[in-house]
C-alpha positions in Angstrom: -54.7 -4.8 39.0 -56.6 -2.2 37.2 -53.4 0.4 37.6 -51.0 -2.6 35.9 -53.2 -3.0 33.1 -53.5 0.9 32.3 -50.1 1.2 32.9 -49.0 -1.8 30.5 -51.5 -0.5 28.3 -49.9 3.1 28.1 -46.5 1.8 27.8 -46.8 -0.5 24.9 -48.5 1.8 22.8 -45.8 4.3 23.4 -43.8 1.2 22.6 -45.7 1.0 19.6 -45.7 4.5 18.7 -41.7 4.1 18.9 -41.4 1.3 16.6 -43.7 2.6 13.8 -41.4 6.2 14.2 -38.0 4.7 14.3 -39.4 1.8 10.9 -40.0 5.3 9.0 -36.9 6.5 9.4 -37.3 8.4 12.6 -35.3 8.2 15.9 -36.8 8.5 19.5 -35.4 10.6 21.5 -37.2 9.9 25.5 -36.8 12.6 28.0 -36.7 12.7 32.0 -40.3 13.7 31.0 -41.1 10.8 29.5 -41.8 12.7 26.7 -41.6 11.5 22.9 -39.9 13.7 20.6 -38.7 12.9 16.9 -35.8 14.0 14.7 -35.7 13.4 11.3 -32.7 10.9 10.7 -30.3 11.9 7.9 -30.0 9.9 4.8 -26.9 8.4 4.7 -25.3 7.9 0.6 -23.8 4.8 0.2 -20.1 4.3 0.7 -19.6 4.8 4.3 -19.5 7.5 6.2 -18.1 10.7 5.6 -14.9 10.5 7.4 -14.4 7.6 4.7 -15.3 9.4 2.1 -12.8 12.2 3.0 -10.0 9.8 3.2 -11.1 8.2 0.1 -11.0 11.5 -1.7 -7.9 12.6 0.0 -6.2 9.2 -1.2 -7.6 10.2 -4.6 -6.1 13.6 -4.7 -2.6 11.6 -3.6 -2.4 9.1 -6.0 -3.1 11.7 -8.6 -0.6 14.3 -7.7 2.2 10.9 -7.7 0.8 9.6 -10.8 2.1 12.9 -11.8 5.6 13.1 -10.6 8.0 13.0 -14.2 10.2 10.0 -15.0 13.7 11.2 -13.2 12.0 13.1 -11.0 11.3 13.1 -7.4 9.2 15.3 -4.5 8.6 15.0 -0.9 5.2 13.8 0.9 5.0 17.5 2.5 4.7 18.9 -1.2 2.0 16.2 -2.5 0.2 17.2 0.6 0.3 21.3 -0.1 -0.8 20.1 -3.5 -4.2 18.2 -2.1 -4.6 21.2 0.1 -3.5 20.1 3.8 -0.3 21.8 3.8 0.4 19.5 7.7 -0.6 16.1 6.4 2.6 14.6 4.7 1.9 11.7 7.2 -0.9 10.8 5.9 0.5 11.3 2.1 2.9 8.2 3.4 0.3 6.6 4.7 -1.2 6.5 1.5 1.3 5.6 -0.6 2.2 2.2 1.2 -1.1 1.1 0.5 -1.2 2.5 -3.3 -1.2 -0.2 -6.1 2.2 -0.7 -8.6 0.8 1.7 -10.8 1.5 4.4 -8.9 5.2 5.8 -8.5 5.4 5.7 -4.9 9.3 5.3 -5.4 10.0 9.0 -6.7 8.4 10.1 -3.5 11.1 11.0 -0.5 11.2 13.1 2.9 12.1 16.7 3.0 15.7 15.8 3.2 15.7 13.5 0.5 16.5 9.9 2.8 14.2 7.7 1.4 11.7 7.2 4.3 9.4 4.7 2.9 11.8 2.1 1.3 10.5 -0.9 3.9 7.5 -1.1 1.7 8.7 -2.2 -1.3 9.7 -5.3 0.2 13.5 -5.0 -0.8 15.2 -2.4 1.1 17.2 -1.3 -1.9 14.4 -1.4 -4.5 13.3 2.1 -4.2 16.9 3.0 -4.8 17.2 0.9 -7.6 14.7 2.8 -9.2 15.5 5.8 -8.7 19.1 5.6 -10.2 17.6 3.4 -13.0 15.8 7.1 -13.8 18.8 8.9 -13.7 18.3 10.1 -10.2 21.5 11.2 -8.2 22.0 10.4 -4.6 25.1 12.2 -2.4 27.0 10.5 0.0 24.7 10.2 3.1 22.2 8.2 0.4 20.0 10.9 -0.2 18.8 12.3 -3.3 20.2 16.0 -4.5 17.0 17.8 -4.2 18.9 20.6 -5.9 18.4 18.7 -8.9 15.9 16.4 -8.7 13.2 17.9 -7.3 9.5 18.2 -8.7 6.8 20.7 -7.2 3.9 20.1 -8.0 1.7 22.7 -9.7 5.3 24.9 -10.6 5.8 25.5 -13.8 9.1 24.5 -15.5 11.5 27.3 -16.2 
């Protein structure tokens, strides 16, 4: 009985020892050893984690780059994503942009060809075409826009 009592006794103020570590911001780590160690834990900012806080910042960098896009205009989501500075994530650029408010011009943003990829989004399949030739914007006869012609780069200067 003696053995029980020590034992309980040594094992709830390890308990203990845990609890008041981990309430000031410390996590327990128990080894094979039974051993305590600590690691301080890192303070975490508000606003999620940091893979959130990447994307959030990489939507940022989108919506500013198509905010930017002139009236008659149009460039591909490869281009906006050179522009944030991951040259492989045009993907994720549409991503982006089906999400983006009204205030954004999503519409002057096309595929490398020029097809107009992410028309399902604006409810009406022939919205974002609409919009585009109510700019001016030319399209040849397989529906795509003349990239020739039309096309914006962002960060080139005009000639």
């Amino acid at each position: 009985m003696l053995i029980v009592k020590n034992y309980l006794r040594k094992n709830i103020k390890i308990l203990l020892l845990d609890l008041d570590y981990f309430y000031h911001n410390y996590e327990i780590n128990f080894t094979m050893k039974s051993q305590i160690t600590k690691r301080k834990l890192s303070r975490r900012k508000p606003g999620g984690s940091i893979t959130e806080r990447k994307k959030k910042d990489f939507f940022k960098k989108v919506f500013d780059v198509a905010m930017k896009i002139p009236y008659g205009k149009v460039t591909t989501y490869g281009h906006i994503a050179e522009a944030c500075g991951i040259k492989s994530a045009a993907r994720t650029v549409g991503w982006a942009l089906n999400g983006c408010g009204r205030d954004i011009p999503a519409h002057r943003v096309v595929n490398r060809y020029g097809a107009l990829t992410g028309k399902i989004h604006f409810g009406d399949p022939n919205l974002m075409e609409d919009l585009l030739r109510s700019e001016g914007v030319a399209f040849d006869k397989n529906g795509c826009v003349m990239l020739e012609k039309f096309l914006w780069i962002p960060g080139k200067k005009r000639k």
